[in-house]
C-alpha positions as CSV (number, residue, x, y, z in Angstrom):
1,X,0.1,12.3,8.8
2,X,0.7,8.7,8.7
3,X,-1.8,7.9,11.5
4,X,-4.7,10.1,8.9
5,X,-3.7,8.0,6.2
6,X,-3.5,5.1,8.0
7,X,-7.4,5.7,8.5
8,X,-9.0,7.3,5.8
9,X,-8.0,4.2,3.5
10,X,-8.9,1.8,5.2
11,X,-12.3,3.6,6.0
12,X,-13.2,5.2,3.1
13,X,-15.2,3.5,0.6
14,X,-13.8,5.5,-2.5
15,X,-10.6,3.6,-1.2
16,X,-7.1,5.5,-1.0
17,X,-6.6,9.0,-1.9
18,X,-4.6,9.4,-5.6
19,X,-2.5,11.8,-3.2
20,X,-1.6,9.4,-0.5
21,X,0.7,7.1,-3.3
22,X,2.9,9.9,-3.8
23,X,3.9,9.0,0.1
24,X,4.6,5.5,-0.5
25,X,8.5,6.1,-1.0
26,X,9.1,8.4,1.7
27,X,6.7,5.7,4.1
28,X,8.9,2.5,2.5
29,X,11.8,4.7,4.0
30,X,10.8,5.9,7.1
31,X,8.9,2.1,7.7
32,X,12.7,0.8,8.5
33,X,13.8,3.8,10.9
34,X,15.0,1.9,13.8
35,X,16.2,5.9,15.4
36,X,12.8,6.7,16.0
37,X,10.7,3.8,16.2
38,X,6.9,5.6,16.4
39,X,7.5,7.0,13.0
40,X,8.5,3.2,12.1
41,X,5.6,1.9,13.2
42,X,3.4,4.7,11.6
43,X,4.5,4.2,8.3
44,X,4.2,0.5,8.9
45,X,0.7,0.3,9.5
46,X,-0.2,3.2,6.8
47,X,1.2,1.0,4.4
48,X,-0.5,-1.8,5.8
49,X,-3.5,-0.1,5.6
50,X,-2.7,1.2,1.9
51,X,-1.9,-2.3,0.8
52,X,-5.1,-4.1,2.0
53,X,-7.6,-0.9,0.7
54,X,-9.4,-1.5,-2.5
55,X,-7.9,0.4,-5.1
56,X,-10.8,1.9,-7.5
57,X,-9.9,2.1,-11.2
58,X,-9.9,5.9,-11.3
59,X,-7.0,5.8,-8.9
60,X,-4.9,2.9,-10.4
61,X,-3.2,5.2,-12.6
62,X,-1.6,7.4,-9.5
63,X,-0.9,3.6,-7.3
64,X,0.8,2.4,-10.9
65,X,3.2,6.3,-11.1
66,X,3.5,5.2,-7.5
67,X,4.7,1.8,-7.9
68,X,7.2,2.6,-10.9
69,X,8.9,5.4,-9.1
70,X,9.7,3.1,-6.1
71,X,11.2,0.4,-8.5
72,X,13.4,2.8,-10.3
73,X,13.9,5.0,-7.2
74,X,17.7,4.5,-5.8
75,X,16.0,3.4,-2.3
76,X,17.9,1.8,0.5
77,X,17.7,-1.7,0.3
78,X,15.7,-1.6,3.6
79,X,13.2,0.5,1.7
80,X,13.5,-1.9,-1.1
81,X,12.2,-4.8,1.2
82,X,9.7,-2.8,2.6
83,X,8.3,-1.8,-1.2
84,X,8.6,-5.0,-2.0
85,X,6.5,-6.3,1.6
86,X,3.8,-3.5,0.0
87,X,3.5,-5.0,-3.3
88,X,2.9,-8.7,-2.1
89,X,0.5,-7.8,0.2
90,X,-1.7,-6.0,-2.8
91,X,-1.2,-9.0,-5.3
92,X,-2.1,-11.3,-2.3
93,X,-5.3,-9.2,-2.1
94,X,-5.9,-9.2,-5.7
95,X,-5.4,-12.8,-6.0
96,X,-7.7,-13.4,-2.7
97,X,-10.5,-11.5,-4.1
98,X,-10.7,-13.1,-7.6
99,X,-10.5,-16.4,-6.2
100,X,-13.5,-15.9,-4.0
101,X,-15.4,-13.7,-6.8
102,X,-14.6,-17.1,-9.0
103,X,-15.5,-18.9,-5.8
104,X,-18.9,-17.5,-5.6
105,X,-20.1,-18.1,-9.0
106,X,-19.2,-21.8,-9.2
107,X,-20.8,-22.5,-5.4
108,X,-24.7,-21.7,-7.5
């Protein structure tokens, strides 16, 4: 499952599914899973790959229901830091791609 979402986001144009966010606790838990380390690195690199994906506007509703059930979820604190590792690496996106979309208009 991981390994379809792993590529479908970060192939598909339309960006992540709205159903793939409602995995994002469950792959914050399993990411830290050091008794079966496959399913570890599965969920690692699906949330790598849901992190980094575009996120169209249409689908920002189910990432934000996503994101709010993960911060008042009673999660490990692995899971915690691995929710947390998620959200960084979309606001470093975010921040990337509006500095070079500012970048490009004041290079003419």
């Amino acid at each position: 499952m991981t390994n379809c979402v792993s590529f479908n986001s970060s192939s598909d144009f339309r960006g992540p599914r709205p159903e793939y966010y409602r995995l994002l606790t469950h792959l914050c838990v399993h990411e830290g899973n050091e008794m079966e380390p496959q399913l570890a690195d599965d969920c690692a690199r699906a949330l790598a790959s849901m992190a980094t994906a575009l996120v169209p506007v249409k689908i920002l509703p189910s990432f934000v229901e996503a994101t709010c059930s993960l911060i008042e979820s009673k999660l490990a604190w692995k899971a915690k830091t691995s929710a947390l590792e998620f959200l960084q690496v979309i606001n470093n996106c975010v921040n990337y791609i509006k500095y070079a979309h500012q970048s490009s208009y004041h290079s003419f």
